[in-house]
C-alpha positions in Angstrom: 80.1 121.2 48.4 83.8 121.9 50.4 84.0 120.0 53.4 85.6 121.7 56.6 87.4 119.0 58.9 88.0 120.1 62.2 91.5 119.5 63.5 92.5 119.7 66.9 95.6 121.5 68.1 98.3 120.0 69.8 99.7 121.6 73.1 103.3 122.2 72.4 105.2 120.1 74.8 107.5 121.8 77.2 110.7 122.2 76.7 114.1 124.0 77.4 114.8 125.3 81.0 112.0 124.4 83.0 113.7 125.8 86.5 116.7 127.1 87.6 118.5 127.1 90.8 119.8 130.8 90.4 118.4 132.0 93.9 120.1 128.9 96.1 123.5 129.4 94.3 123.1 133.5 95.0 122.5 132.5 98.9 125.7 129.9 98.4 128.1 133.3 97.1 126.5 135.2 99.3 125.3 137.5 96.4 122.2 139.0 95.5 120.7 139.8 93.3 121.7 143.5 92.1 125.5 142.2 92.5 124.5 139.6 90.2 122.9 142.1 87.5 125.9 144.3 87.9 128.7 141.5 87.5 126.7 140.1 84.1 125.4 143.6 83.0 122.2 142.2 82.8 119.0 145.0 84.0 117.9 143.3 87.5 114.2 143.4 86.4 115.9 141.0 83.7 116.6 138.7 86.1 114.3 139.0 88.6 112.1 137.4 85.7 114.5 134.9 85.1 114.9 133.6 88.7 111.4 133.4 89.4 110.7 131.1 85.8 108.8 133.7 84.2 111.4 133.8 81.2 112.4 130.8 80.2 113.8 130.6 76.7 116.9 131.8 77.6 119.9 132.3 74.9 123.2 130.2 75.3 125.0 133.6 76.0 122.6 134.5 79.2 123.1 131.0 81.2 127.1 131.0 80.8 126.9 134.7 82.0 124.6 134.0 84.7 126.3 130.7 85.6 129.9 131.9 85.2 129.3 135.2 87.6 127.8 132.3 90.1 131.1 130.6 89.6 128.8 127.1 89.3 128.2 124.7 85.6 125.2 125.5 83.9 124.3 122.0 84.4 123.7 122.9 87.7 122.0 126.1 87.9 119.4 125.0 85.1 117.3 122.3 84.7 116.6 121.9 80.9 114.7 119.5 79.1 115.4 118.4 75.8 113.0 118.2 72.9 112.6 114.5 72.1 111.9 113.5 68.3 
């Protein structure tokens, strides 16, 4: 006779960018958001996603574009949180 053991799964834990700050440093160029979208090329439903924390596993390439066209450190327009180990 095989056993079957039940396992229970784990939530992942969250990690990476868990908010930005994109729309408050928008407001503080006095930018918005299509001006963003045109100055990092990115499609403004792209971002829209973005800004409201729908997407957050963002590449390394998209928040130094988004931060560098806000003119602010990533630091500061992301809030990330490392995964701990």
């Amino acid at each position: 006779m095989i056993s079957v053991i039940k396992v229970k799964k784990r939530k992942a834990k969250s990690e990476g960018i868990v908010s930005n700050r994109i729309r408050f440093y928008l407001n503080k160029q006095e930018m918005n958001q299509q001006e963003l979208a045109d100055i990092t090329g990115y499609d403004s439903a792209h971002l829209s996603r973005i800004i409201n924390g729908k997407l957050k596993n963002l590449t390394y390439t998209t928040v130094i574009d988004i931060s560098a066209a806000l003119k602010t450190p990533p630091s500061k327009v992301f809030i990330y949180k490392p995964t701990i180990k």
